[in-house]
The first five atom37 places (N, CA, C, CB, O) and aatype in JSON, in Angstrom:
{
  "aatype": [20, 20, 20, 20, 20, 20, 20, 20, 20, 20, 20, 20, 20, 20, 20, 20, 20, 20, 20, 20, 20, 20, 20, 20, 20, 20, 20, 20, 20, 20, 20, 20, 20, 20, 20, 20, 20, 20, 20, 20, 20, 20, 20, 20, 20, 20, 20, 20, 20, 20, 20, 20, 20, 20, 20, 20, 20, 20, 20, 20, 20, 20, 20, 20, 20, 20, 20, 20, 20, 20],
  "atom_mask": [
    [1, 1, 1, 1, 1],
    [1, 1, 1, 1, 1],
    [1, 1, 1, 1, 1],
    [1, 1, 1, 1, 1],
    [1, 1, 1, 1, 1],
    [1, 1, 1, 1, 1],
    [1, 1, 1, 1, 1],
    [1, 1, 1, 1, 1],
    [1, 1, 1, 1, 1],
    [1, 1, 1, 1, 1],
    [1, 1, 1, 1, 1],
    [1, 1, 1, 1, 1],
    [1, 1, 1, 1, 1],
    [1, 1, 1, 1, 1],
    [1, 1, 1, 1, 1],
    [1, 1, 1, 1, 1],
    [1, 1, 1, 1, 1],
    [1, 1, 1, 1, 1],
    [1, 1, 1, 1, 1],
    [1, 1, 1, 1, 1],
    [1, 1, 1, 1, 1],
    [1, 1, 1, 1, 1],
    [1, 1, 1, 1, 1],
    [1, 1, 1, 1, 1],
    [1, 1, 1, 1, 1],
    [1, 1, 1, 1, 1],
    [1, 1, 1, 1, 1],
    [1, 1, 1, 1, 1],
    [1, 1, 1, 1, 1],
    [1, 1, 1, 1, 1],
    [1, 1, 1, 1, 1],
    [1, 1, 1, 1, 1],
    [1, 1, 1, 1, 1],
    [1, 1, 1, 1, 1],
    [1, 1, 1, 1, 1],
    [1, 1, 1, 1, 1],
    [1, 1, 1, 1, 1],
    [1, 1, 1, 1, 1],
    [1, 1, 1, 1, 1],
    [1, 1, 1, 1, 1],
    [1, 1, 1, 1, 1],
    [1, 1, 1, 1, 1],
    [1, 1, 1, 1, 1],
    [1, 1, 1, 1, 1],
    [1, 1, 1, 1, 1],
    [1, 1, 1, 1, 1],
    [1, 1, 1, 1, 1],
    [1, 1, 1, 1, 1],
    [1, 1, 1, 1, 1],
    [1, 1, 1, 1, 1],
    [1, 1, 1, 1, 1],
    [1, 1, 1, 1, 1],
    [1, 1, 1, 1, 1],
    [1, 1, 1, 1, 1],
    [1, 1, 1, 1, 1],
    [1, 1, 1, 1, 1],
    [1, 1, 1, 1, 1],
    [1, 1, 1, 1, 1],
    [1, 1, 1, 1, 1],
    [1, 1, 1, 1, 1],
    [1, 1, 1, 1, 1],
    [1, 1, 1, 1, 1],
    [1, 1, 1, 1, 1],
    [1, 1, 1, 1, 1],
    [1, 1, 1, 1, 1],
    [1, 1, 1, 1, 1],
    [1, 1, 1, 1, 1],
    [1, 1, 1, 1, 1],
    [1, 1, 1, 1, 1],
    [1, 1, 1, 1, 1]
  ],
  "atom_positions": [
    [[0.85, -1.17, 0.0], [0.0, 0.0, 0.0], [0.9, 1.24, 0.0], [-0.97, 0.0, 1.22], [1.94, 1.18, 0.65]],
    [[0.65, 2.11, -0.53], [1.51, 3.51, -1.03], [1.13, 4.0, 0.33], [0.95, 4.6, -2.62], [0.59, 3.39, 1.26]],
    [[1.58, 5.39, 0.22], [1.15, 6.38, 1.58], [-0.37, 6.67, 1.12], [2.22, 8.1, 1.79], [-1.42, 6.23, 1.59]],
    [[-0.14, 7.61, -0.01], [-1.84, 8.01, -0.86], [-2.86, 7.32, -0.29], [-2.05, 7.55, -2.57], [-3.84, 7.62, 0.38]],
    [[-2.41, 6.37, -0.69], [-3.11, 4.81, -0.13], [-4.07, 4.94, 1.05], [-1.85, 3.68, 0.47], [-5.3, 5.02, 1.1]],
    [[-2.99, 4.95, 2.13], [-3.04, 4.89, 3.15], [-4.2, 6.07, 3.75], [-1.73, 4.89, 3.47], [-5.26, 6.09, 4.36]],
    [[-3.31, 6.92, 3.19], [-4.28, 8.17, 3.8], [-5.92, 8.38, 3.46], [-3.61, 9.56, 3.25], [-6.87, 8.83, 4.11]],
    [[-5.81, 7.99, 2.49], [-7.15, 8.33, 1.4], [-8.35, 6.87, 2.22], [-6.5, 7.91, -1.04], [-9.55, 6.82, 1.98]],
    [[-7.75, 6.02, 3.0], [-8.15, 4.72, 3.12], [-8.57, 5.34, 5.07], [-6.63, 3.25, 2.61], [-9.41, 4.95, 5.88]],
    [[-7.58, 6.34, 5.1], [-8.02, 6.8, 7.11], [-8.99, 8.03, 6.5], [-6.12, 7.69, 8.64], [-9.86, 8.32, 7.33]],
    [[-9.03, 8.42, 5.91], [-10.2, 9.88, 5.3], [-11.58, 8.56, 5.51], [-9.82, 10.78, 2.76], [-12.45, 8.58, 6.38]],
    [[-11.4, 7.67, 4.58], [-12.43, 7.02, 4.61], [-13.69, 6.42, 6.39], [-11.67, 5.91, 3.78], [-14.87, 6.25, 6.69]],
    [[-12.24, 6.36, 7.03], [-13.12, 5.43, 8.3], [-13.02, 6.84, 9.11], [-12.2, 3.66, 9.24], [-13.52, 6.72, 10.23]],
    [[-12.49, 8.17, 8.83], [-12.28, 8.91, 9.29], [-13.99, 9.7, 9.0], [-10.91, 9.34, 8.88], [-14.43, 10.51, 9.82]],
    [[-14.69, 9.35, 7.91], [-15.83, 10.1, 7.74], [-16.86, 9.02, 8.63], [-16.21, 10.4, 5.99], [-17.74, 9.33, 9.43]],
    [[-16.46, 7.78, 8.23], [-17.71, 6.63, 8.81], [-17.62, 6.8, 10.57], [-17.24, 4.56, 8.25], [-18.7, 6.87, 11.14]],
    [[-16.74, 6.84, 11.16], [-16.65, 7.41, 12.82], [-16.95, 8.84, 12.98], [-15.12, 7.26, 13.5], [-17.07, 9.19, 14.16]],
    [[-17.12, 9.86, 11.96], [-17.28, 11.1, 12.23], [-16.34, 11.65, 12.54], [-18.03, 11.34, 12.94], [-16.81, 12.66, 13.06]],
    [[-14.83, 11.77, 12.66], [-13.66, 12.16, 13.14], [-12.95, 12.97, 12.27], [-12.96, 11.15, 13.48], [-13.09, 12.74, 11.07]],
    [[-12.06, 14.05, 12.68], [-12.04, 15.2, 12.09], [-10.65, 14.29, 11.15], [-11.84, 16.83, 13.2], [-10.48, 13.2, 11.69]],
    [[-9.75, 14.5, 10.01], [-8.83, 13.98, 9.58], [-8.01, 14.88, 8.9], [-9.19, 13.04, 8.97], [-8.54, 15.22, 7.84]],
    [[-7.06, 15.33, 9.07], [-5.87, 16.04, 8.05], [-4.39, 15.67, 8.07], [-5.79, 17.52, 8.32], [-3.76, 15.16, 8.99]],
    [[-3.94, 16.08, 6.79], [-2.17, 15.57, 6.91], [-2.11, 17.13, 6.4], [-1.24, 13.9, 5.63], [-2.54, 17.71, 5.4]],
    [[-1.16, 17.62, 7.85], [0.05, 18.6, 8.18], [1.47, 18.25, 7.23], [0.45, 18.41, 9.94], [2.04, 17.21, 7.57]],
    [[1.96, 18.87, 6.31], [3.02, 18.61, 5.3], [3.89, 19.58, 6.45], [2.74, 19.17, 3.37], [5.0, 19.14, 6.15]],
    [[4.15, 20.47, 7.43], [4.58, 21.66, 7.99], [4.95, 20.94, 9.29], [3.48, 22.92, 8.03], [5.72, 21.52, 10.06]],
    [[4.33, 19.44, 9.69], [5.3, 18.79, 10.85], [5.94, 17.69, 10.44], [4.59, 18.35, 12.11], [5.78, 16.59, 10.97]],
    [[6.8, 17.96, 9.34], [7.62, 16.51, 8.86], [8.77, 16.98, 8.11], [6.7, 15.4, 7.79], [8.72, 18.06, 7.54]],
    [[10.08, 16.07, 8.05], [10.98, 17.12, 6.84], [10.69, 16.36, 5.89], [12.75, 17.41, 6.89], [10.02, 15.33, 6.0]],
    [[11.18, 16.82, 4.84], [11.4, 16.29, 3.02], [10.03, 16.35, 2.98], [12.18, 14.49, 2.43], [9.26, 17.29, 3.18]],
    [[9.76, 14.54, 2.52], [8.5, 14.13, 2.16], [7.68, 13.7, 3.02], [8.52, 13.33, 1.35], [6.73, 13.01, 2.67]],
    [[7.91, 14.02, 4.4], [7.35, 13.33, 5.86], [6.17, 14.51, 6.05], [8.75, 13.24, 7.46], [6.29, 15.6, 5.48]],
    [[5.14, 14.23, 6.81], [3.88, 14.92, 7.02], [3.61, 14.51, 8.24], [2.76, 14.68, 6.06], [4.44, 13.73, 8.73]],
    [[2.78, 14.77, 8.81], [1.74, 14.64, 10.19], [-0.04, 13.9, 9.45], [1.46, 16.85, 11.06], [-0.61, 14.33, 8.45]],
    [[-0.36, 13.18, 10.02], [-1.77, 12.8, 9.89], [-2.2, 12.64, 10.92], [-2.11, 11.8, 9.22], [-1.8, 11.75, 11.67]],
    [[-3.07, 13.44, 11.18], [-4.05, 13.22, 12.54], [-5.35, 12.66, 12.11], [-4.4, 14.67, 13.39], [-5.9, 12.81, 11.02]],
    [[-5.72, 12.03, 13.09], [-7.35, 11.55, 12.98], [-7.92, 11.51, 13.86], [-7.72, 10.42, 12.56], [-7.69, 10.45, 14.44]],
    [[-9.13, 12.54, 14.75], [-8.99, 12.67, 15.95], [-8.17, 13.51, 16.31], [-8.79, 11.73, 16.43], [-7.66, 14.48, 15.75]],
    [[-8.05, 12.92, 17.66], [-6.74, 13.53, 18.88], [-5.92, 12.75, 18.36], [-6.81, 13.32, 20.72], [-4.82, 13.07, 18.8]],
    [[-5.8, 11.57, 17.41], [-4.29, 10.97, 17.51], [-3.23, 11.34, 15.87], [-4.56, 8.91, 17.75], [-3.27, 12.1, 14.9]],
    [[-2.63, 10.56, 16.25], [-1.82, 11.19, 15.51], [-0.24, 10.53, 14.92], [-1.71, 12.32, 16.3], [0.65, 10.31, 15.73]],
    [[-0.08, 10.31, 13.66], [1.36, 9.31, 13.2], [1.59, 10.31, 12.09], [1.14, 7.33, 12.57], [0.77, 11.11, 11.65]],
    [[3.28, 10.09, 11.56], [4.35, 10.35, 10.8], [3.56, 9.84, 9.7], [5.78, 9.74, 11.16], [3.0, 8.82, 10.11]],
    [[3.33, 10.03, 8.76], [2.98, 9.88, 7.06], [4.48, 10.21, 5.93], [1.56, 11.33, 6.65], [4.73, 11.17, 5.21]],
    [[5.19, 8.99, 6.2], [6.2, 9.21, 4.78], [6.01, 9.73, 3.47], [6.6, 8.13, 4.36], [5.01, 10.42, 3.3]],
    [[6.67, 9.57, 2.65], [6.69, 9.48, 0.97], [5.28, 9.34, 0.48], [7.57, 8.12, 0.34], [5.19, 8.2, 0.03]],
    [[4.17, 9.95, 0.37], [2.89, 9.58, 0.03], [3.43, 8.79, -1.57], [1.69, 11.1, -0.01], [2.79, 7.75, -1.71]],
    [[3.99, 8.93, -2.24], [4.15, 7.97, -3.37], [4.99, 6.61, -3.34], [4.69, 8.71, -4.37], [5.24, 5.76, -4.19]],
    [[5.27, 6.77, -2.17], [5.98, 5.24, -2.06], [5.34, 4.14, -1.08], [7.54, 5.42, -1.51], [4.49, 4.48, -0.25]],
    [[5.75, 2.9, -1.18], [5.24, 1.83, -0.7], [5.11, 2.1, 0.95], [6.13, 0.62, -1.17], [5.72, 3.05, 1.44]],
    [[4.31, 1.24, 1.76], [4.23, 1.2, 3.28], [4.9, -0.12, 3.6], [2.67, 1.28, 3.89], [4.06, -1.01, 3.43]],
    [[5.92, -0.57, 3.95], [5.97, -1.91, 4.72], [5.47, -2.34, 5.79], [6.91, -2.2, 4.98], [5.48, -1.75, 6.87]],
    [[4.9, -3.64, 5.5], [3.71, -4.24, 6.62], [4.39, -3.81, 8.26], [3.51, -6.38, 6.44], [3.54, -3.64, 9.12]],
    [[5.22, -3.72, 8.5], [5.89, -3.47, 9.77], [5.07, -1.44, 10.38], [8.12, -3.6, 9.25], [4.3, -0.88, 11.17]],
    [[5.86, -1.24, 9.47], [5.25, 0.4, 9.57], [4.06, 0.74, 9.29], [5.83, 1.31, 8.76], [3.76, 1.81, 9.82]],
    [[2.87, 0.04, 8.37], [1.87, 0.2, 8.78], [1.32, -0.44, 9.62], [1.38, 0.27, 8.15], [0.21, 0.08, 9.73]],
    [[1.45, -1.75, 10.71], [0.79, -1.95, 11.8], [1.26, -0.84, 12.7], [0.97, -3.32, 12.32], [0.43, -0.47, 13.53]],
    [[2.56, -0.15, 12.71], [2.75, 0.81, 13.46], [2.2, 2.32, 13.27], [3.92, 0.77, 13.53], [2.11, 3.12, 14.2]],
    [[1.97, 2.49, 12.36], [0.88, 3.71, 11.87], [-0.32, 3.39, 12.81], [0.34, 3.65, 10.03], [-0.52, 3.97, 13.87]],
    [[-1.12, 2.36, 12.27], [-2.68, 1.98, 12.24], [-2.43, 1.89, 14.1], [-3.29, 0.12, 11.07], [-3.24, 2.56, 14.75]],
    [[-1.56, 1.26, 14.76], [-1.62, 1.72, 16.35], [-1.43, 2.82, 16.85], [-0.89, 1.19, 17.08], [-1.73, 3.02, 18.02]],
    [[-0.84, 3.83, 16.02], [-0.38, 5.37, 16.54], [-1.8, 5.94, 16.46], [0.89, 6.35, 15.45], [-2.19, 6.75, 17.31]],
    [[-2.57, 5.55, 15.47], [-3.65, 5.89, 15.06], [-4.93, 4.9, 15.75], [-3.47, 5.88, 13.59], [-6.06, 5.15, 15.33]],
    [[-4.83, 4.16, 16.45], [-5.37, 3.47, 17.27], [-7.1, 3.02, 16.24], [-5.35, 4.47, 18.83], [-8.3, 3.16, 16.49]],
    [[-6.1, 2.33, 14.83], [-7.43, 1.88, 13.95], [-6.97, 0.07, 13.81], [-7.55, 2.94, 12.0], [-5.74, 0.02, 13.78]],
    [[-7.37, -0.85, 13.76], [-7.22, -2.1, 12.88], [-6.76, -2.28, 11.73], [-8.14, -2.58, 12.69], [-7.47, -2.07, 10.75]],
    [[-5.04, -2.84, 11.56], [-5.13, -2.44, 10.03], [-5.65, -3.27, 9.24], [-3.98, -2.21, 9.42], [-5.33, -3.24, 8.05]],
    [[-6.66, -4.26, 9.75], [-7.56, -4.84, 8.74], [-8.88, -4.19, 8.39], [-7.86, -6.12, 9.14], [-9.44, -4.39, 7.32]],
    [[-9.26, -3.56, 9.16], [-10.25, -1.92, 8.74], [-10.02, -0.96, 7.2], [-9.71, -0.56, 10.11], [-10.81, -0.35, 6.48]],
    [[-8.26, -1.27, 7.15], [-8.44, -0.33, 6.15], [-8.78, -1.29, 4.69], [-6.99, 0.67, 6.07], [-8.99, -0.73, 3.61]]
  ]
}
């Protein structure tokens, strides 16, 4: 799964829970961002590059979602 991916996939459960969702490009360097959902909140890499399964179970817990949800 890309970042795009990713994000476009927490917008989604982010509307079905009612929860507010944005990626901050202004708390990350290079290609790193902020995504909040809610009060919580994870690092968003390279939106055009791949996620490894490792770093997205660690996203989807920063973000306190199931990553079989997405």
């Amino acid at each position: 799964m890309k970042g795009s991916e990713f994000e476009r996939r927490v917008r989604k459960i982010a509307r079905s829970r009612n929860l507010a969702c944005q990626f901050v490009a202004d708390k990350g360097k290079g290609s790193h961002g902020r995504l909040y959902l809610g009060n919580e909140f994870t690092t968003l890499k390279d939106r055009k590059k791949e996620i490894g399964r490792d770093l997205l179970a660690k996203m989807c817990a920063d973000l306190k979602i199931d990553p079989h949800d997405l």
